[in-house]
C-alpha positions in Angstrom: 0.0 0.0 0.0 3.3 2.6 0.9 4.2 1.8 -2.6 0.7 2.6 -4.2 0.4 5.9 -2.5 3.6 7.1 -3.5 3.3 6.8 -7.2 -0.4 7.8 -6.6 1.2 11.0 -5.2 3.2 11.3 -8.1 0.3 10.9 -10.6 -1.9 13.8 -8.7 1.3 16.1 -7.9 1.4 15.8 -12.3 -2.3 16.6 -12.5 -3.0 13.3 -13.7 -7.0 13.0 -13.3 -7.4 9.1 -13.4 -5.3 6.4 -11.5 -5.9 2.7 -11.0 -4.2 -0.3 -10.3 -5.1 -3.6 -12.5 -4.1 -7.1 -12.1 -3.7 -8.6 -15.5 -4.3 -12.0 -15.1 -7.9 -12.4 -16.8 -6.8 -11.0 -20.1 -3.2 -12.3 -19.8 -3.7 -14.5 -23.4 -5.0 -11.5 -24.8 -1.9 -9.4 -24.0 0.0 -12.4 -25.0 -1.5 -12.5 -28.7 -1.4 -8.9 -28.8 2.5 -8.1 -27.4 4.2 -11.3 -26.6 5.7 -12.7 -23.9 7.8 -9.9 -22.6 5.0 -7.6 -22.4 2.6 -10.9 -20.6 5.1 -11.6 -18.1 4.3 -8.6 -16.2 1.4 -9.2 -13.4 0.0 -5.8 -13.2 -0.2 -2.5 -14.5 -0.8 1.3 -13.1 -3.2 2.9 -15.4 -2.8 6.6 -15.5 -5.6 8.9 -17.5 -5.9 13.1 -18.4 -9.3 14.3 -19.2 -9.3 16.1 -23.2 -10.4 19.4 -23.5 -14.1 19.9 -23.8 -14.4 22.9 -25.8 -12.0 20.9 -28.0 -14.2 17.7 -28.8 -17.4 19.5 -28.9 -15.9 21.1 -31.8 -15.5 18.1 -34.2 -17.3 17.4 -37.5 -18.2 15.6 -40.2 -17.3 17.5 -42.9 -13.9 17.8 -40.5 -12.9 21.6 -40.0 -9.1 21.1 -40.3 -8.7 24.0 -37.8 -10.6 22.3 -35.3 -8.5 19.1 -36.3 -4.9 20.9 -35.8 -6.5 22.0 -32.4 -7.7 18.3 -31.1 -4.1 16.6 -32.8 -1.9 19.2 -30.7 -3.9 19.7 -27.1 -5.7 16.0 -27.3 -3.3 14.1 -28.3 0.4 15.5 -28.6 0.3 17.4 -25.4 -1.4 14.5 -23.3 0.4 11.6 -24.7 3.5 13.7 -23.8 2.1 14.9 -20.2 1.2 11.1 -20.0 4.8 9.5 -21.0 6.6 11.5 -18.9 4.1 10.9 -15.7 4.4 7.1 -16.5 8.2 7.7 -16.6 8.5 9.1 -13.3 6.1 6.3 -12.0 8.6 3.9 -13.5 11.7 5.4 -11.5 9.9 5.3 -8.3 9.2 1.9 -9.0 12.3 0.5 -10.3 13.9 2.6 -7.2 12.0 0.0 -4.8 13.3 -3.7 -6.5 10.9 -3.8 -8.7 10.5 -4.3 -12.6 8.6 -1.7 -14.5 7.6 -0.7 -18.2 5.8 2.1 -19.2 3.8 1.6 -21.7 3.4 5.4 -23.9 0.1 7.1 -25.0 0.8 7.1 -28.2 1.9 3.6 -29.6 5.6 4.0 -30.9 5.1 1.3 -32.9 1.5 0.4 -34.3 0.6 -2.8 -35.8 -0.8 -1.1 -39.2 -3.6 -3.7 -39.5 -5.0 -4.0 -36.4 -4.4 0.0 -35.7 -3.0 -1.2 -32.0 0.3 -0.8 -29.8 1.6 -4.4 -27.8 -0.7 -3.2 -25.2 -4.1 -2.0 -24.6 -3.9 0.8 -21.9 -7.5 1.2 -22.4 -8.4 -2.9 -21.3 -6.0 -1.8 -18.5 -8.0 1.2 -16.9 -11.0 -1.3 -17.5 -9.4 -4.0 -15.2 -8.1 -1.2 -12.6 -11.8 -0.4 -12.6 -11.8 2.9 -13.9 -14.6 2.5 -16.9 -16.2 0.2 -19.2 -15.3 -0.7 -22.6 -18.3 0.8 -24.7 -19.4 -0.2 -28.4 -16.8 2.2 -30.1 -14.1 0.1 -28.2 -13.1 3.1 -26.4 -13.1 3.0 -22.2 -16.2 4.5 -20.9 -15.6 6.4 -17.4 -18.6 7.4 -15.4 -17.3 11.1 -14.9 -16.3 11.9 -18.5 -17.1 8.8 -20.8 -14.8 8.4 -23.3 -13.2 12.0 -23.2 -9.4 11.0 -22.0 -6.4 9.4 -23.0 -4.4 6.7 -21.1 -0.9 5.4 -20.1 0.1 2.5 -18.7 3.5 1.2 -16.7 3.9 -2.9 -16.5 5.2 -4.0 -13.2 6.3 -6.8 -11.1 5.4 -4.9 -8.3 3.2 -6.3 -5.4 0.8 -3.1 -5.4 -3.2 -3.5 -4.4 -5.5 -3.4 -7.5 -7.4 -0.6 -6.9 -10.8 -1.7 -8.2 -12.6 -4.3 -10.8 -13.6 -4.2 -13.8 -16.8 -1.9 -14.8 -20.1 -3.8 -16.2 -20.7 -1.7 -19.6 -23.2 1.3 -18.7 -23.9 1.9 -22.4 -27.4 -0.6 -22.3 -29.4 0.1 -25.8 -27.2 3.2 -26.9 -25.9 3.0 -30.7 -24.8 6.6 -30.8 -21.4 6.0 -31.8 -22.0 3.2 -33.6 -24.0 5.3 -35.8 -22.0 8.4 -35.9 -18.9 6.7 -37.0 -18.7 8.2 -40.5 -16.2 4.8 -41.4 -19.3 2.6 -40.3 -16.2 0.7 -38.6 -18.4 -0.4 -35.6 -20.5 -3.5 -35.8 -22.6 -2.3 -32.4 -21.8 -5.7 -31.0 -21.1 -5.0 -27.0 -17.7 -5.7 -25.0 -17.6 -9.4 -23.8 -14.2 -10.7 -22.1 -12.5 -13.4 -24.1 -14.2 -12.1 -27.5 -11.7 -10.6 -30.1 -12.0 -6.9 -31.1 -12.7 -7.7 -34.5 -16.1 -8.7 -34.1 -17.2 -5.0 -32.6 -14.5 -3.1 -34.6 -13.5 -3.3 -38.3 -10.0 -1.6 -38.3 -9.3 -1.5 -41.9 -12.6 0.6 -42.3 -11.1 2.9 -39.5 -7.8 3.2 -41.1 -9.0 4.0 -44.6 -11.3 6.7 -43.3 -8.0 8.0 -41.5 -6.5 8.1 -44.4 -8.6 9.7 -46.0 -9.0 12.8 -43.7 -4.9 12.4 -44.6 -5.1 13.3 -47.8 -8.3 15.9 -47.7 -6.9 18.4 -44.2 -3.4 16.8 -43.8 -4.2 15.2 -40.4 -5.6 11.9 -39.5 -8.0 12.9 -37.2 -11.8 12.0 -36.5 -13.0 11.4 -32.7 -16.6 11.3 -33.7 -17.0 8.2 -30.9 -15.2 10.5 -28.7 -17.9 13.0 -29.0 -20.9 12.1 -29.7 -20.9 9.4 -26.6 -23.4 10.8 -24.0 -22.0 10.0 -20.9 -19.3 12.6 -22.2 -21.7 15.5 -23.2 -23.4 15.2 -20.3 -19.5 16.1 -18.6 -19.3 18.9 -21.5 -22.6 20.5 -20.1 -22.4 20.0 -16.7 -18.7 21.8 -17.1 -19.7 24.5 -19.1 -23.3 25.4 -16.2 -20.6 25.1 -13.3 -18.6 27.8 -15.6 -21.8 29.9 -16.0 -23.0 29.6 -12.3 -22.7 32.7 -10.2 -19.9 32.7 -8.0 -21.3 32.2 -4.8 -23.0 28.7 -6.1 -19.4 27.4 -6.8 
């Protein structure tokens, strides 16, 4: 427990807004078909998370506005995964400083298997395990403050820390939104199911072209249409922006 509060101190001294502790042994043959034994031999893994701007997401389109797109690249994903790497680099140290084995895992997958559009591990199915969210029908983790509106870190460890929770029955019950807004059509609208591959909710390929194709018409690959249109997260934006418009003294 001295160990999880230390590197839980670390996480919240960085203004990291999610933390969580997950054992990995119900999806260890996932994580060994995905990245192998030297990313399966670790037990456990600290999940780490930073809330995206709201302002930011609400903004997204379909046409895409490519200003709107150089805004969500650069503040919801270059300046988080980097915020993120170097909080799951500190977390590391203070591991490694007590015995222990640990591999941080980055935001942004260094090196992405171009098929399956996926790093050697899920930081997402991580945060799910540390009980943090759910895994909704766009494949992205659900949290019940913010829905899908963050991105995630991880660090693998050998380390004998507490799991800090279990993992979240989906919240999403009849919902399609996402499924529908995807303008790839990349989502089959089939819910999360432990044990059941990713490809039978999610068609990658469809995902990638339609990345590529944003690519060639503003110059970015950006969407996020799951990432906005989910309702658990608008209801975040609007509660955030009446707490901004509420007088003072009801703060």
């Amino acid at each position: 427990m001295e160990l999880r509060n230390e590197i839980k101190a670390v996480a919240d001294t960085e203004g990291i807004d999610f933390f969580g502790v997950a054992d990995l042994s119900p999806a260890h043959d996932a994580i060994l078909a995905q990245g192998g034994p030297d990313i399966a031999r670790f037990p456990r893994a600290v999940s780490i998370g930073k809330t995206l701007i709201h302002a930011i997401v609400d903004g997204l389109s379909v046409p895409a506005s490519a200003r709107v797109a150089e805004l969500y690249r650069y503040y919801c994903y270059d300046l988080v995964n980097d915020r993120l790497d170097k909080v799951a680099l500190r977390i590391s140290s203070v591991i490694q400083a007590h015995g222990f084995a640990a591999l941080p895992v980055p935001a942004a997958p260094r090196a992405v298997d171009a098929e399956r559009l996926c790093g050697v591990f899920s930081s997402k199915m991580a945060a799910h395990l540390a009980g943090l969210g759910w895994i909704g029908r766009s494949c992205l983790l659900v949290t019940p403050e913010i829905g899908p509106r963050a991105r995630w870190a991880s660090v693998l460890t050998d380390a004998p820390i507490p799991p800090t929770g279990e993992p979240m029955a989906p919240r999403c019950g009849d919902c399609q939104v996402c499924v529908k807004a995807c303008p790839a059509g990349a989502f089959t609208g089939r819910p999360f199911r432990p044990g059941e591959e990713r490809e039978v909710r999610f068609h990658a390929s469809d995902c990638g072209e339609h990345l590529r194709a944003m690519k060639a018409e503003i110059g970015l690959r950006v969407c996020g249409m799951c990432v906005k249109v989910c309702p658990h997260g608008k209801r975040a934006s609007r509660n955030n922006a009446s707490q901004a418009d509420a007088p003072a003294s009801r703060r």
